[in-house]
C-alpha positions in Angstrom: 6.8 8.4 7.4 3.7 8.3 5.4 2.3 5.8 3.1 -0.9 4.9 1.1 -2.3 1.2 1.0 -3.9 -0.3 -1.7 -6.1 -3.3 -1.4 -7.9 -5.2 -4.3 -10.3 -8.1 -4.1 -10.4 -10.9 -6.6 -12.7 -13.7 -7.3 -10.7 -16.4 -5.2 -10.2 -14.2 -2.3 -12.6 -16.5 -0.2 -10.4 -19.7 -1.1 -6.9 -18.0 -0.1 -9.1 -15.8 3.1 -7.7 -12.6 1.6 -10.6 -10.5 1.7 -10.3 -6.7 2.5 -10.5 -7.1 6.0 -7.6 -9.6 5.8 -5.3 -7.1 3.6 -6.1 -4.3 5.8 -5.4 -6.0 8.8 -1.7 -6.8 7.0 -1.1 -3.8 5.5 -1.5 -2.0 9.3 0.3 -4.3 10.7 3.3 -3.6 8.2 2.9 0.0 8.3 3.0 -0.3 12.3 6.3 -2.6 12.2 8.2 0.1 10.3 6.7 2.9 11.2 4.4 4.6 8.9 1.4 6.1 8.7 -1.6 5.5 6.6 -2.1 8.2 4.9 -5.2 7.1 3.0 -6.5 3.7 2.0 -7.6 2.9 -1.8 -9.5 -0.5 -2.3 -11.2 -1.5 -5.3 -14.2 -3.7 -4.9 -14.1 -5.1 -9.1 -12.9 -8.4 -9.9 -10.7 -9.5 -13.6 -7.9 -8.9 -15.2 -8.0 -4.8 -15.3 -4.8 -3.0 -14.9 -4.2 -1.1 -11.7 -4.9 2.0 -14.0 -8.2 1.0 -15.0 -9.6 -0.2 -11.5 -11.5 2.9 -10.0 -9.2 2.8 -6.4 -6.2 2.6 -9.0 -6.4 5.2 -10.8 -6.9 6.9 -7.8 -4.0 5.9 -6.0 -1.7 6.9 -9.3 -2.7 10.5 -9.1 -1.9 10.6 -5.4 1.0 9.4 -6.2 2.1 11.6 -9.0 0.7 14.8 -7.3 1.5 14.1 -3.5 4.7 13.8 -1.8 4.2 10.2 -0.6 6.4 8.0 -2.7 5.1 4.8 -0.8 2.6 2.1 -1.4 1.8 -0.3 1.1 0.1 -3.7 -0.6 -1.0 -7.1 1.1 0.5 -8.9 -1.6 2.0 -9.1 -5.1 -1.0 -10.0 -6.8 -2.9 -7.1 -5.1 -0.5 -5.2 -7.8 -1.4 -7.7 -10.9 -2.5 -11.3 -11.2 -0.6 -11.5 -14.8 2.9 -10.3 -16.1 2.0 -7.1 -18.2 -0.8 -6.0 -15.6 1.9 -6.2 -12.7 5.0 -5.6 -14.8 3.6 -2.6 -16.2 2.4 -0.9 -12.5 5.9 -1.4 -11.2 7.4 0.0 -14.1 5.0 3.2 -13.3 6.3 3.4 -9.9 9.7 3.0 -11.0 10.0 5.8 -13.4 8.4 7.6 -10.3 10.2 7.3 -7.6 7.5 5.1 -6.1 8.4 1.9 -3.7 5.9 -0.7 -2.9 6.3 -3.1 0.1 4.3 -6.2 1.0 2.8 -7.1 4.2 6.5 -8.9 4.5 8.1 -5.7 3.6 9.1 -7.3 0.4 10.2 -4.0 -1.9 8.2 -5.0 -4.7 9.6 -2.6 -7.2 13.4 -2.8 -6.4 14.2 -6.6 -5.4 14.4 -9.9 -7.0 11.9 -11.1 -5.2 9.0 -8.5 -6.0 9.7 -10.2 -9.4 9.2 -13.8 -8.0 5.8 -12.9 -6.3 5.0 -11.1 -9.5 5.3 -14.5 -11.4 4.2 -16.4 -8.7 0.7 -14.2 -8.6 0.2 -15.0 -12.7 0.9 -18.7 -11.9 -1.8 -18.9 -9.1 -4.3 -16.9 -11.3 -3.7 -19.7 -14.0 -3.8 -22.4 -11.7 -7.8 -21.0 -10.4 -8.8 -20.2 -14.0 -7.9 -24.2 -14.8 -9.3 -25.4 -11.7 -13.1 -23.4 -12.1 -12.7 -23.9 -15.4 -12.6 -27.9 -14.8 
């Protein structure tokens, strides 16, 4: 089975040691544990609250998606999908209406499970929680 990742860095990934190395080194690690292949890896290097449509990786990734036969994203973590609810809410709902499943390093289905939705709140609680605490 094949499968692109997707890795994104943000301003706090030296607090939380989630650096690119650190996703990729997951996201393997996942794909080897149920058997997929990396087809290709995006990463985007930019930092903020941009939509997984705007980032230059994430764009991207989308058309790979929506012109390739590979239906499956393979992320570290939620909030590599969104940090807030509309940026995440509105990249699942894209790879819903396409078919598209996305698994965490835990092989979490973060499109189709309660649970994606949890780590999708939990990511925009975190975010909030580092904006209050640099901005202190």
């Amino acid at each position: 089975m094949k499968a692109f990742s997707y890795l994104r860095v943000s301003s706090t990934d030296n607090d939380h040691k989630m650096g690119l190395p650190v996703q990729r080194n997951g996201v393997l690690a996942l794909a080897a544990r149920l058997g997929f292949e990396i087809e290709q890896e995006f990463a985007d290097d930019i930092t903020g609250k941009v939509h997984l449509h705007a980032r230059p990786a994430g764009k991207l990734l989308i058309s790979a998606l929506l012109g390739d036969s590979i239906k499956t994203v393979l992320v570290y973590h939620a909030n590599r999908i969104g940090r807030d609810q509309p940026v995440f809410w509105r990249a699942i709902e894209l790879f819903r209406d396409n078919g598209i499943t996305v698994l965490d390093k835990d092989g979490t289905d973060l499109c189709g499970s309660l649970t994606g939705g949890f780590h999708g709140m939990m990511a925009e609680m975190d975010r909030n929680a580092i904006v209050a605490r640099l901005a202190a």
